[in-house]
N, C-alpha and C positions, 0 to 999 in steps of 0.2 A: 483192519477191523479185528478186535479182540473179542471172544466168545467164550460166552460164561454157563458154567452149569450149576446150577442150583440142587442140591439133593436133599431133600425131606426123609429122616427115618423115625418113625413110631413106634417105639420102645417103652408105650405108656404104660401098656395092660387094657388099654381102653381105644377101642374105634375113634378117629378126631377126625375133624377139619381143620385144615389151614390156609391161610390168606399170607400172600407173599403180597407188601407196599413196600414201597421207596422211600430215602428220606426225602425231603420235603427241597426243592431247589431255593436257593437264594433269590427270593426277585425283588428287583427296584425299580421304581415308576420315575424317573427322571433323577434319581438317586434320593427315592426315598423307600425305606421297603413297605414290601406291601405284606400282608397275610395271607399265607398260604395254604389252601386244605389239603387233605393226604386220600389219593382214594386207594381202593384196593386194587388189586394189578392181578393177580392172577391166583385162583383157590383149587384147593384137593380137596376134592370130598370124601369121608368115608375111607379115610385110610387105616387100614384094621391094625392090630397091634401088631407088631412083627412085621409090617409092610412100608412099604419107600415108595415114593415119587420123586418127578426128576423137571427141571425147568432148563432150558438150553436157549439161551438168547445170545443178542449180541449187545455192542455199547454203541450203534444209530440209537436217534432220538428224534422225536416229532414235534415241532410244535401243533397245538390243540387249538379249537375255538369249540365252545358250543353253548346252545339257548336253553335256560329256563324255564319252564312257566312256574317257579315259586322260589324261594330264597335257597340259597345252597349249604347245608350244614350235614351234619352227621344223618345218615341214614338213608339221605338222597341218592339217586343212583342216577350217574354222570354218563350218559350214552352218547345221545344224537352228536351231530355237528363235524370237522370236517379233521384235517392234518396236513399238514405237511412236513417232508424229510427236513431236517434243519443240519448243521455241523457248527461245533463250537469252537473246532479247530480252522475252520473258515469264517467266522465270527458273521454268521449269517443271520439275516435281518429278513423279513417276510411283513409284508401290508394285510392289514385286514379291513373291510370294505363292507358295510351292512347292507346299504342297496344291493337289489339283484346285480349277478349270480353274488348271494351271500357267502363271505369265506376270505380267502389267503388269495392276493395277487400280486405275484412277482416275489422276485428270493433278491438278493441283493450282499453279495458277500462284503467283510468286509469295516462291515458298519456297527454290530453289535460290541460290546465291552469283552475284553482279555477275558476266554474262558466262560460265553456266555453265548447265546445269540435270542435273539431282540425280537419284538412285534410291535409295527407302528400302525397306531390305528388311525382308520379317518374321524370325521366331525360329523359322519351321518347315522350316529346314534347316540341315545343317553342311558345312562347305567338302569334305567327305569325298565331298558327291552331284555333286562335282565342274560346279554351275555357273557361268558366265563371266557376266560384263559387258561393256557396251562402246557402240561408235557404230557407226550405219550410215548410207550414204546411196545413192541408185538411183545407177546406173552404166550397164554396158553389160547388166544382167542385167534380169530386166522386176518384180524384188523390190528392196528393199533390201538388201544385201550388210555386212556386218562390213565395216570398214577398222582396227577398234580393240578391242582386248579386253584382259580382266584377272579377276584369279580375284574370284567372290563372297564375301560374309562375312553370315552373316545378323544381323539386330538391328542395321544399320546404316547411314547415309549416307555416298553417292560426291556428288563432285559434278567433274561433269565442264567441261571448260573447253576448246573446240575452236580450231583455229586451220586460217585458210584458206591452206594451204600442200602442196602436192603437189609428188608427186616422179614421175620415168620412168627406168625403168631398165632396160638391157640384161640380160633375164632373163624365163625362160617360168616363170610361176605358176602355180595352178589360183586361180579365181576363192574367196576368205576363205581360202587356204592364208598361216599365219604365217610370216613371212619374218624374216629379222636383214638388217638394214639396213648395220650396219656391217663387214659384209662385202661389200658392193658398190661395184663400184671406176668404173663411167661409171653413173653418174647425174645426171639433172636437175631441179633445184629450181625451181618454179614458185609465186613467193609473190604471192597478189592483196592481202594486208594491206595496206591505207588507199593503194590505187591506181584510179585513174579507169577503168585496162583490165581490161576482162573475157574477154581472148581472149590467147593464151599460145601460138606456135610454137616445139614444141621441134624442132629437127634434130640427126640425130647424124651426124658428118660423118666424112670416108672415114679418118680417124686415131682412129676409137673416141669420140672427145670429142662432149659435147652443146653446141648454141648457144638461148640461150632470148630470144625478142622478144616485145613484147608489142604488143599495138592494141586 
């Protein structure tokens, strides 16, 4: 297991908030892709100028289920619903099941696509009961949190495809509230894809701009 730290430094001259998301996983529904939302994964509040935060995770990953009651887009904030551990080095596969107990039954390695692991649903619901898919992973919160979602389809395989790459951006979220990305004008890219470092200082410096090092 490889463990990552995230450092925030605020060098604006101004008090901020910032919202650390992921990019966005590659998902296909029987090989076709699907559209994926970006929530927010974990925020600092009120970090005064001169001041630093720190984010310490590791690279487990979850798969997500959870219910709506309204359409899911920017501004929604992604809570309830359930997880399970997944491994994409085990190309693990997990069922989800709408009838009671609602949720993930059975893991099944094995069976998801090179670099992915998978969720097969049953036929006992319609996209109408309005549940989501997705990825989670712990954060600053003491659960695992959404960072990724997208509408369910029942009688189907996702198979999702993660990638280790995180962003910080000048912006107060609420922790799983969906965000549009490309709407944000300073943010910083923190890719650990096939690098030695595991530890990534971002500073945003007194012109608005991010600087990103790594050790």
């Amino acid at each position: 297991m490889t463990i990552y730290t995230i450092r925030i430094s605020n060098q604006s001259g101004f008090t901020k908030t910032y919202t650390v998301f992921m990019a966005p996983p590659r998902v296909n529904e029987n090989g076709t892709p699907v559209t994926v939302l970006t929530n927010a994964w974990a925020t600092f509040s009120s970090v005064v100028t001169g001041g630093f935060d720190s984010l310490v995770v590791d690279d487990s990953l979850y798969a997500f289920w959870g219910q709506a009651a309204q359409d899911v887009g920017p501004g929604v904030v992604v809570t309830a619903g359930g997880v399970q551990l997944v491994s994409t080095d085990a190309r693990d596969e997990v069922g989800f099941a709408a009838a009671p107990p609602t949720g993930f039954q059975g893991l099944t390695a094995g069976k998801a696509q090179t670099g992915c692991y998978a969720i097969i649903t049953s036929p006992d619901f319609t996209a109408a009961d309005g549940f989501v898919f997705g990825m989670a992973k712990l954060g600053t919160e003491p659960v695992p949190t959404p960072v990724a979602t997208f509408a369910a389809e029942p009688n189907d395989v996702f198979n999702i495809a993660p990638a280790q790459k995180f962003y910080v951006a000048d912006l107060g979220a609420t922790t799983g509230e969906v965000i549009d990305p490309t709407g944000l004008t300073a943010v910083a890219l923190i890719d650990f894809t096939g690098v030695p470092q595991t530890t990534a200082t971002v500073i945003q410096l007194a012109n608005g701009t991010f600087s990103v090092t790594y050790s």
